[in-house]
N, C-alpha and C positions, 0 to 999 in steps of 0.2 A: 504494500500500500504506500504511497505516494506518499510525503512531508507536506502538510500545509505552510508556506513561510508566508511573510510579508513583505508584500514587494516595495513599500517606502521603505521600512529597514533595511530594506538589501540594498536598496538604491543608495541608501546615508551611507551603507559600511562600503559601499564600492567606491563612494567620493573618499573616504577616507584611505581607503586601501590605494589609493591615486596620486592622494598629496605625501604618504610617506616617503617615496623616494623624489617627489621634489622640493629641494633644497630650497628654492627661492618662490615656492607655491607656485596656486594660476590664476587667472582670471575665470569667472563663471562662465565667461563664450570659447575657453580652452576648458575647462571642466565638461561641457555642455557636449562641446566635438570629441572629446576622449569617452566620453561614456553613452554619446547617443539620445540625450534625454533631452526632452523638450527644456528650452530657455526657461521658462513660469516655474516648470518644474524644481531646475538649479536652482533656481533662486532662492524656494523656499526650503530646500533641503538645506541648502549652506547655510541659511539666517537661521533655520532650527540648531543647526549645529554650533554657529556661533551664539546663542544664547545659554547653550549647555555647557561651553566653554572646551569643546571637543577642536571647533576650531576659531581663525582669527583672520577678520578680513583687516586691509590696510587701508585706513582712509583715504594715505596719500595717490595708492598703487591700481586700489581695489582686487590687491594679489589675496588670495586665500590660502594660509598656511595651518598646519598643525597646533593646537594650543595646548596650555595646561592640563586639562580634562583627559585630555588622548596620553599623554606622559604619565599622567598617573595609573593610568589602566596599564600601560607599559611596567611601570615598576612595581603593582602589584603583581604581577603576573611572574614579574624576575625575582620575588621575594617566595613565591612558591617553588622555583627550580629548586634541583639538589644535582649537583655538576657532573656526581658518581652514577648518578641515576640515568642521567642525560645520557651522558658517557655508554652506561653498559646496555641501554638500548640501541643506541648507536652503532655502540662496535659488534654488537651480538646480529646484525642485520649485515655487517659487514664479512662477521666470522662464517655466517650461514651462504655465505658469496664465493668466500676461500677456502676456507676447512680451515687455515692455519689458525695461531696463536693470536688476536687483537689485543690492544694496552689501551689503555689511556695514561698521561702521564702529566701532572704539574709540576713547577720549581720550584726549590727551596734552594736560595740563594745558587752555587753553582753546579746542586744537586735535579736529578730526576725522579718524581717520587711516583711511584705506582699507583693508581685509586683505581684502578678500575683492568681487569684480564677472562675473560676470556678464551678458553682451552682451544686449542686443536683437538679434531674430530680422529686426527691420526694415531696413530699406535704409538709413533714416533714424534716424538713434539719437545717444544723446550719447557724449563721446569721456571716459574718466577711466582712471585707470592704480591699479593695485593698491600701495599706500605714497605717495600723495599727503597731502598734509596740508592742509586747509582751516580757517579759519578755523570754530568749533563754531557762532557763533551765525548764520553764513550757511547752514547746510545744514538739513533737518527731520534726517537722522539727527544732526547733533552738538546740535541741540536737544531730540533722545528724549533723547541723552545726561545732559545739562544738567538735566533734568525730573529727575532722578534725586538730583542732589546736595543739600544742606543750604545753607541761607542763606548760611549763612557760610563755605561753601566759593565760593558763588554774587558774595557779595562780595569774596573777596580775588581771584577770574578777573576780575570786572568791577566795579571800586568806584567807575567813573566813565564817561559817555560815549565818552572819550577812548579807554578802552581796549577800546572796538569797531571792529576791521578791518572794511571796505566792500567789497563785493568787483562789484557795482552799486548802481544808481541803488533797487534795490528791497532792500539790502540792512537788516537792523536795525541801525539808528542811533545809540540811545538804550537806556538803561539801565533806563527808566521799559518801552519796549515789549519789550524781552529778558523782562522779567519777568514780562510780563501772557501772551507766546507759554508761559513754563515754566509757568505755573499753569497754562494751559488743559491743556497736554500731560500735567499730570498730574492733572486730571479726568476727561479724556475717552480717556486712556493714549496717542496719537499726537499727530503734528504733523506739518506743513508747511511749504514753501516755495513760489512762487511768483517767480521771474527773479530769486533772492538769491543766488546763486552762480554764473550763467549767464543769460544775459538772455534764451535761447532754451526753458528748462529748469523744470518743475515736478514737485516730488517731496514724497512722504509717509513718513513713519517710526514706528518703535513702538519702545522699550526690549527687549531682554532680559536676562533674573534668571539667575543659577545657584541655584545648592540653597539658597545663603544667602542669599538675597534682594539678593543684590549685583547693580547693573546692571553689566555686563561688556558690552558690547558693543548696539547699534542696528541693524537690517535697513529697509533704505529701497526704493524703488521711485519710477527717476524716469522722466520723461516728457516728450518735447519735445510746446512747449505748442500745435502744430497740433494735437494728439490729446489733447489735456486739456479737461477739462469736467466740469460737475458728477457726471452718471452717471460717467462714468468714474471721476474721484476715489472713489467711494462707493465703486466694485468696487475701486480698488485698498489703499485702508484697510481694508477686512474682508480683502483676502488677506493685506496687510502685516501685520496684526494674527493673523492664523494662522502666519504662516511666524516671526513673533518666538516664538508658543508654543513651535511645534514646535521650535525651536532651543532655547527656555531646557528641554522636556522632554529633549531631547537632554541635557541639562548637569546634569539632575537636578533642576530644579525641580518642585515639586508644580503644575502648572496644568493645568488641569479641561481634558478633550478639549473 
């Protein structure tokens, strides 16, 4: 059986659903062309909304933008998240895609800390525990992390070779190659590892944003390296790189299906 809804409400939450990604709002005869509704129409749906304080026309502009009303329904809604939660529904849609092992993983200063794993469906899989702490620059997720930060945050975590823990023989070393792995990660928006934390173990990572463009947390996908290769890698960077979306959509960030 069919849902009754109401097509003024629907009409209201599509105006709004409209002005969230513009930055500098619209006018009601670009409202009007975006959404197909009669002029009289707009009119009264935006003046409904700006008395509820949902939205906010400009006297000088007569641009229509987002107001108070609509942010606070935003931040109630980010006060209900729970980041673990987000996280292992996320990576468990991602894990039912690969089979392998999914993370999630936040920082602690130059640490990578676990919240969220997981399992591989395999026989064969790697072994990690939910609140482990890793060294950041031995894993691809604590280097999605890392991509994220400011030089000079980049600098007082590592202002010198010295202060990179080795966790093997393939681990990053040097201060000079920490930096050339965080550039790439942030042109190409993931990263990798390769037996840097496990000498049996390859895995890939992406950042995720919430609503403010804050990186909050890294989703990885790792892999013992019998089953690692190049296709493979390919397939698991474009899922790693969907399941970080769909998590930072989760959290309210604006990124494109």
């Amino acid at each position: 059986m069919a849902r009754l809804t109401a097509p003024a409400l629907r009409r209201g939450l599509d105006i709004l659903e409209l002005l969230v990604d513009q930055d500098e709002g619209l006018r009601v005869p670009e409202i009007t062309q975006h959404l197909g509704l009669p002029r009289a129409t707009t009119h009264e749906l935006v003046n409904t909304l700006a008395d509820r304080g949902y939205v906010t026309i400009s006297k000088e502009t007569g641009r229509v933008v987002m107001g108070l009303s609509a942010l606070r329904l935003g931040a109630g809604y980010e006060r209900g998240l729970d980041l673990a939660t987000v996280g292992r529904e996320c990576a468990g849609e991602v894990a039912r895609a690969c089979g392998e092992t999914v993370q999630v993983v936040v920082r602690d200063g130059g640490f990578a800390v676990f919240i969220v794993r997981i399992d591989s469906t395999h026989s064969v899989r790697l072994v990690s525990q939910v609140g482990s702490r890793l060294p950041a620059s031995c894993t691809a997720g604590g280097k999605a992390l890392l991509s994220a930060l400011p030089a000079r945050e980049l600098d007082e975590l590592f202002p010198n070779d010295k202060a990179l823990q080795r966790m093997t023989a393939n681990s990053v070393s040097t201060r000079e190659r920490l930096l050339s792995e965080v550039e790439t990660a942030r042109e190409r928006g993931w990263t990798e590892e390769y037996c840097e934390s496990n000498d049996h173990a390859a895995c890939v990572a992406a950042p995720v944003y919430d609503r403010l463009g804050h990186c909050v947390a890294a989703m990885s996908i790792s892999v013992p390296t019998p089953r690692w290769g190049d296709a493979e890698k390919e397939h698991y960077v474009e899922l790693v790189l969907d399941g970080a979306k769909a998590m930072a959509r989760r959290l309210g960030a604006s990124v494109p299906s």
